[in-house]
C-alpha positions as CSV (number, residue, x, y, z in Angstrom):
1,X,-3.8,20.2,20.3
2,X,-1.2,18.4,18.7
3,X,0.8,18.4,21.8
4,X,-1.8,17.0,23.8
5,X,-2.3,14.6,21.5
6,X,1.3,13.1,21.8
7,X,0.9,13.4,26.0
8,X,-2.2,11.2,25.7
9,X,-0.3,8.9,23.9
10,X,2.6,8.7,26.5
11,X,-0.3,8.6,29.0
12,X,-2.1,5.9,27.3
13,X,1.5,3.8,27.3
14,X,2.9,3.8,23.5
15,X,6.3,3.5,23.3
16,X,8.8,5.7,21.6
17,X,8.8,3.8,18.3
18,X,5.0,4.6,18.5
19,X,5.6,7.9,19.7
20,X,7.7,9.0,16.7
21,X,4.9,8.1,14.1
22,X,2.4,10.2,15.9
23,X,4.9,13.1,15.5
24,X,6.0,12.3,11.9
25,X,1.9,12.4,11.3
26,X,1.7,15.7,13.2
27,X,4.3,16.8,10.8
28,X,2.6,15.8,7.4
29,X,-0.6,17.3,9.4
30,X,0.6,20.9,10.1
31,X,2.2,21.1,6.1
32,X,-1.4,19.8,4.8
33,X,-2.8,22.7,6.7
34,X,-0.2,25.2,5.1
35,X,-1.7,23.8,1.7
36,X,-5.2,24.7,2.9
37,X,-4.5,28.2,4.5
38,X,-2.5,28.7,1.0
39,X,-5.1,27.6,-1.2
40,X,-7.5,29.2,1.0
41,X,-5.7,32.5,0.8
42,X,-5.5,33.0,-2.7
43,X,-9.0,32.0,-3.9
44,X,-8.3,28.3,-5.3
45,X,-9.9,26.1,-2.1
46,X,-13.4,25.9,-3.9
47,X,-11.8,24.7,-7.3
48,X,-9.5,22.2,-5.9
49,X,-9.7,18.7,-4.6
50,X,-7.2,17.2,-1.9
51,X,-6.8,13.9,-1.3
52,X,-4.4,12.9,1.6
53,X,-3.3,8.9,1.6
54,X,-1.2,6.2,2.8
55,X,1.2,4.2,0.3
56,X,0.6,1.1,2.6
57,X,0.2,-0.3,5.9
58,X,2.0,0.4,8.8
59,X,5.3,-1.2,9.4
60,X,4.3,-3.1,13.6
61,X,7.6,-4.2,14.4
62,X,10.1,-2.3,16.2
63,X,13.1,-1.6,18.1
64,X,15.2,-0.4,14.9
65,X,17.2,2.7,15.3
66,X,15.0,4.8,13.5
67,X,11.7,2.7,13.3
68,X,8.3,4.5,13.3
69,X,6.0,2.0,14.7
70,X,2.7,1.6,12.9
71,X,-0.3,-0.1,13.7
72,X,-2.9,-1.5,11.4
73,X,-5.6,-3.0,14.0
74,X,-7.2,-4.6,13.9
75,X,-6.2,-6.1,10.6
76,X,-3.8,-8.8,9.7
77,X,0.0,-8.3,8.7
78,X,1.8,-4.7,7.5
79,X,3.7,-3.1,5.5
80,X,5.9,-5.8,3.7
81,X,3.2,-8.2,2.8
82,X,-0.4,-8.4,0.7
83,X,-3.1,-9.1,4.1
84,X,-5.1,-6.3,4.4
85,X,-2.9,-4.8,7.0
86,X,-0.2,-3.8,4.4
87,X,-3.1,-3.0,1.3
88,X,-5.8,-1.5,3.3
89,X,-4.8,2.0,4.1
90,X,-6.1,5.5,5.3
91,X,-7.3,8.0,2.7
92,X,-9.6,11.2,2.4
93,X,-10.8,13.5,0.2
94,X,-11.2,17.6,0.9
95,X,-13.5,19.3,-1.6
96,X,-15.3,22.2,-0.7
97,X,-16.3,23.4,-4.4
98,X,-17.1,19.8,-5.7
99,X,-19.3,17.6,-2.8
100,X,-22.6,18.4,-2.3
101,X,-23.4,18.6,1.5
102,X,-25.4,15.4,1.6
103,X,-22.2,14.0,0.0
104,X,-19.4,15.1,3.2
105,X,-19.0,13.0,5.6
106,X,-20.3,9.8,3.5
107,X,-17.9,7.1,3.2
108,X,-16.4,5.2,-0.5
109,X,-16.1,1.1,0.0
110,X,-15.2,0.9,-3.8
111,X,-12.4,-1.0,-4.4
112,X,-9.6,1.3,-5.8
113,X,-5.9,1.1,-6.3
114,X,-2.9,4.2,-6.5
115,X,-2.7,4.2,-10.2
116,X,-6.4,5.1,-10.3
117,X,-5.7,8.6,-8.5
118,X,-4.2,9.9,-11.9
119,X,-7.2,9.0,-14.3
120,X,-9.6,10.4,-11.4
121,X,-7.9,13.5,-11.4
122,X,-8.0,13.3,-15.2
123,X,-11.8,13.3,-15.3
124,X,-12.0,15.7,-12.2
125,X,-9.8,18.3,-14.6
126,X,-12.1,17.2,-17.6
127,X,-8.7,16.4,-20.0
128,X,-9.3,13.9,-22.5
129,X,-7.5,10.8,-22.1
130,X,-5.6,10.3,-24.9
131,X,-4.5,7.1,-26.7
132,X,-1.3,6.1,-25.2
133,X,-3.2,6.9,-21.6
134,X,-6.3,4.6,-22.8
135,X,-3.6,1.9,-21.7
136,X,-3.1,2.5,-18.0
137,X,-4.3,0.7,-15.3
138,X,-6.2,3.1,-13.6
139,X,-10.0,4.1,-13.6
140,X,-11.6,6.9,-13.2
141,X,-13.7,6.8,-9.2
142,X,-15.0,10.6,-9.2
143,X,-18.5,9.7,-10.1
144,X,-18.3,6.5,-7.7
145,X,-16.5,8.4,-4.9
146,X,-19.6,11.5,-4.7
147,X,-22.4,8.3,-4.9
148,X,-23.5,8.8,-8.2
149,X,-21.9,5.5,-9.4
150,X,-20.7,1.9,-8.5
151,X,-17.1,1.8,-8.2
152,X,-15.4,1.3,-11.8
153,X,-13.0,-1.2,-10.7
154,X,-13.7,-5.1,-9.5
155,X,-10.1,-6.6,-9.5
156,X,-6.7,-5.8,-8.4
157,X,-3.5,-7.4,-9.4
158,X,-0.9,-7.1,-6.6
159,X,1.9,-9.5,-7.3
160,X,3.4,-11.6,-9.8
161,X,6.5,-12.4,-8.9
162,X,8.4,-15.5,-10.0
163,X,12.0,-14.5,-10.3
164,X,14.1,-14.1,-6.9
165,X,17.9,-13.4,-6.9
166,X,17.7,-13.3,-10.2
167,X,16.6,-16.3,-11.0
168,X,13.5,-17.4,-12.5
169,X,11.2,-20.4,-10.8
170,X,8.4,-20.4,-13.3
171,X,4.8,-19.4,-13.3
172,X,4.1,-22.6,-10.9
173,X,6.2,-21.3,-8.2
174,X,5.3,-17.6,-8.5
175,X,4.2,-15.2,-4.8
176,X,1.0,-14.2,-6.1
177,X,-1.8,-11.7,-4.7
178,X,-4.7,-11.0,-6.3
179,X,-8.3,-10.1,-5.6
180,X,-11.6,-10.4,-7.4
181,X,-14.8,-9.2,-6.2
182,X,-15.2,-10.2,-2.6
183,X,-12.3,-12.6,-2.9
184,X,-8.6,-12.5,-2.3
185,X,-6.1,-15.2,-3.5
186,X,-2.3,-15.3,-2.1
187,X,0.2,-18.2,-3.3
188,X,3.4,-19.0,-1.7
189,X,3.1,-16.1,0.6
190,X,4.0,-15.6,4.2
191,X,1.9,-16.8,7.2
192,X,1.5,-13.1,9.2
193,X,-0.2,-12.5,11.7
194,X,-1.8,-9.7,13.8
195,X,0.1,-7.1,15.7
196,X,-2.8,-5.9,17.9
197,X,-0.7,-4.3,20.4
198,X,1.7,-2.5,18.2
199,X,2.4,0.9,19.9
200,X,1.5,-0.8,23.4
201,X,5.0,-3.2,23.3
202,X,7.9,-3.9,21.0
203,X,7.8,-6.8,18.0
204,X,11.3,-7.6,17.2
205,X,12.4,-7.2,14.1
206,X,15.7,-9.3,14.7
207,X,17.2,-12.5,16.8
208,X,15.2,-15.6,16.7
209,X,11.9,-14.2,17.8
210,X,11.9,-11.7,14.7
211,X,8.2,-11.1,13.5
212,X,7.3,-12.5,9.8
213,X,6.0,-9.1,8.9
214,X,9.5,-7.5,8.6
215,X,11.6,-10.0,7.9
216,X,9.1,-12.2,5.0
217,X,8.4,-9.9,2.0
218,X,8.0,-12.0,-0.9
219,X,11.5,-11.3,-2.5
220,X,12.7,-13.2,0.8
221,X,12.0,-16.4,-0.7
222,X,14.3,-18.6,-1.5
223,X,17.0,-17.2,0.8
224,X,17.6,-20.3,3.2
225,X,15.6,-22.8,5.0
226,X,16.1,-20.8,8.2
227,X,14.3,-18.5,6.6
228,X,11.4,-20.3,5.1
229,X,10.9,-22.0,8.4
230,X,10.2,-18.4,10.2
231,X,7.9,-17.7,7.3
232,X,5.8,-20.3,6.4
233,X,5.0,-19.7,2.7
234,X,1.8,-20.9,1.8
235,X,-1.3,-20.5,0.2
236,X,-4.8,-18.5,1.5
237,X,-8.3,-17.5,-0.1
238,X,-10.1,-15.0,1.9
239,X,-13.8,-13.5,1.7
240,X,-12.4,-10.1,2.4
241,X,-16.0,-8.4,3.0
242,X,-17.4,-11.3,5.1
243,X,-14.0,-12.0,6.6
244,X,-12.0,-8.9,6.7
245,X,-9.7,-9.9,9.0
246,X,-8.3,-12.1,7.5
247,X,-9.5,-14.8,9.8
248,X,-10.8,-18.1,8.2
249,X,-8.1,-19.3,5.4
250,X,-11.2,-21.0,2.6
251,X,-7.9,-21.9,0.6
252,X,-8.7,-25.9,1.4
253,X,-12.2,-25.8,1.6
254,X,-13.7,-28.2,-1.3
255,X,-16.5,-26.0,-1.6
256,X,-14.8,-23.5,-3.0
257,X,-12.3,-25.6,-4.9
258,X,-14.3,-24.4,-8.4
259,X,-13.9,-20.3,-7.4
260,X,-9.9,-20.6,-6.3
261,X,-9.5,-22.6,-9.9
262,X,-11.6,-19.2,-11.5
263,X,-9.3,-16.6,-9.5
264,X,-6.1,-18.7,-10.8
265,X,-7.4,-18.6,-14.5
266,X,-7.7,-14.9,-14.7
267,X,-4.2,-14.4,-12.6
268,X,-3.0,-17.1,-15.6
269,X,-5.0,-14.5,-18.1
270,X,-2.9,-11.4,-16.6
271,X,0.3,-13.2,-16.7
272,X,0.3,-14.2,-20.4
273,X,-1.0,-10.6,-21.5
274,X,0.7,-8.8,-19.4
275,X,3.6,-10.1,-17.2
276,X,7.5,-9.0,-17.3
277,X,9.9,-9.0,-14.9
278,X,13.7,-8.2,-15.1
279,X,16.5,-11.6,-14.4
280,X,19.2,-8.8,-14.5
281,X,18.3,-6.4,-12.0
282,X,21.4,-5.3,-9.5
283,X,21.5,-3.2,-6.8
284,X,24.3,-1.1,-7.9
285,X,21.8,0.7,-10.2
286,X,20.0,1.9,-6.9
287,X,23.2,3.1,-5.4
288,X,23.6,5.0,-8.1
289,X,20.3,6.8,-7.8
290,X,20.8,7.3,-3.7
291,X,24.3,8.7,-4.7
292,X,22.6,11.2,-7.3
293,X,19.9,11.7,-4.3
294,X,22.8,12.9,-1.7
295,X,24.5,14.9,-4.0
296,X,21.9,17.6,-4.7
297,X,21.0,18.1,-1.0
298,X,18.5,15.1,-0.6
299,X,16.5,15.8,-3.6
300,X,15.3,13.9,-6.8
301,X,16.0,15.4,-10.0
302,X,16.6,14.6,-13.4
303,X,19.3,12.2,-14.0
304,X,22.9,14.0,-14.5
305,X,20.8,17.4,-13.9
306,X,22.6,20.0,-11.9
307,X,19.8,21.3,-9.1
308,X,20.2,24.6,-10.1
309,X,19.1,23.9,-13.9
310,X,16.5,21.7,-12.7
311,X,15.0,24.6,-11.0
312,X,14.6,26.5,-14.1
């Protein structure tokens, strides 16, 4: 199956950046099997729950030496900025002992974010939260995911981020991506686009026709007007659940002049309660870390840990 799978790909035309996702997915595929046949094997499938997800959107441009081409259509942008192409990802959950039957299949348009997995798990295990966990970020979705709640959570904060090289421009010049309810606010952020044909022909990720998606995170800023000319910072409010897509920029629109200056009032809440973000940071701390990586045959452990002790 999984090889005809990768034939009607070639058949269909993808290229080989496309082609070596769809066999890096086959990969994570077969070992999520292994964990089923294992779990399934030793009498644990009905008490567990599995829930397979994406970090983030697909990265669209190619023609890097080891790129895995990803596509997120039919939404906008990818992996390295905040439309819904880069945030909106993939995700499933397997639980034979825990959904009802009228609950398989159904589908969960909550809004939830990665650091809610670990309190839903929590509740799912019935541990008590204790107090220094009563501080997280995340909530807990079981209840919400099986239908028999609304989703816990109604805002997400995705970016703060006012210092770039080190330096720090101030609140007033910050990237910013947040969303509220139905809306979504992004400040000084890049103007994507969609990659509707990723897999079908090759965005470049370098030369003068580079796409914005690659090249235009938000740590790019401030790098040189070259570069702020191929991104085009600036400033969108989306509907996302009458505008998904990320089509119709309502960032200018007088009428809703009074709900942007309500979004920027609670990011201005988040930011005095809860905002840090390190001037000193240097990338010799993260070669360090990838040295400690290659050392113990590609694998994290504890810092200064020999892999054999961290084994016991």
């Amino acid at each position: 199956t999984h090889q005809k799978y990768v034939h009607t790909l070639k058949h269909q035309g993808s290229d080989a950046d496309r082609l070596r996702t769809a066999m890096a997915m086959l990969v994570i595929d077969n070992s999520v099997d292994k964990v089923v046949q294992n779990l399934e094997a030793y009498g644990m499938l009905s008490s567990s729950v599995i829930v397979v997800h994406s970090d983030n959107g697909g990265v669209p441009c190619g023609d890097t030496e080891n790129n895995m081409q990803g596509s997120n259509y039919p939404l906008r942008g990818g992996k390295f900025n905040y439309f819904e192409g880069g945030l909106r990802v993939p995700a499933m959950v397997f639980a034979p002992g825990y959904l009802t039957t009228d609950q398989k299949g159904t589908r969960y348009a909550g809004l939830m974010h990665h650091v809610d997995l670990y309190t839903t798990f929590m509740a799912i295990a019935e541990i008590e939260v204790n107090h220094d966990e009563m501080v997280l970020d995340g909530f807990d979705h079981w209840d919400a995911i099986r239908g028999l709640a609304p989703s816990p959570r109604n805002e997400i904060v995705f970016n703060i981020n006012q210092v770039f090289n080190n330096v720090d421009y101030g609140f007033e010049n910050a990237s910013i991506a947040y969303r509220y309810g139905d809306m979504k606010l992004l400040m000084f952020h890049a103007n994507d686009t969609w990659y509707d044909e990723a897999g079908f022909i090759t965005y470049s990720s370098t030369g003068s026709d580079q796409c914005v998606e690659r090249s235009c995170s938000t740590s790019e800023r401030y790098v040189s007007a070259w570069k702020d000319n191929l991104c085009g910072w600036g400033h969108f409010l989306f509907n996302i659940t009458a505008d998904p897509m990320e089509s119709v920029n309502l960032y200018y629109e007088p009428k809703y002049q009074r709900e942007l200056d309500r979004l920027m009032e609670k990011v201005k809440n988040h930011h005095r309660n809860g905002y840090w973000q390190s001037k000193n940071w240097q990338y010799s701390a993260s070669h360090a870390a990838m040295t400690e990586f290659y050392n113990h045959d590609n694998y994290v452990v504890p810092w200064n840990c020999p892999l054999a002790a961290s084994e016991n």
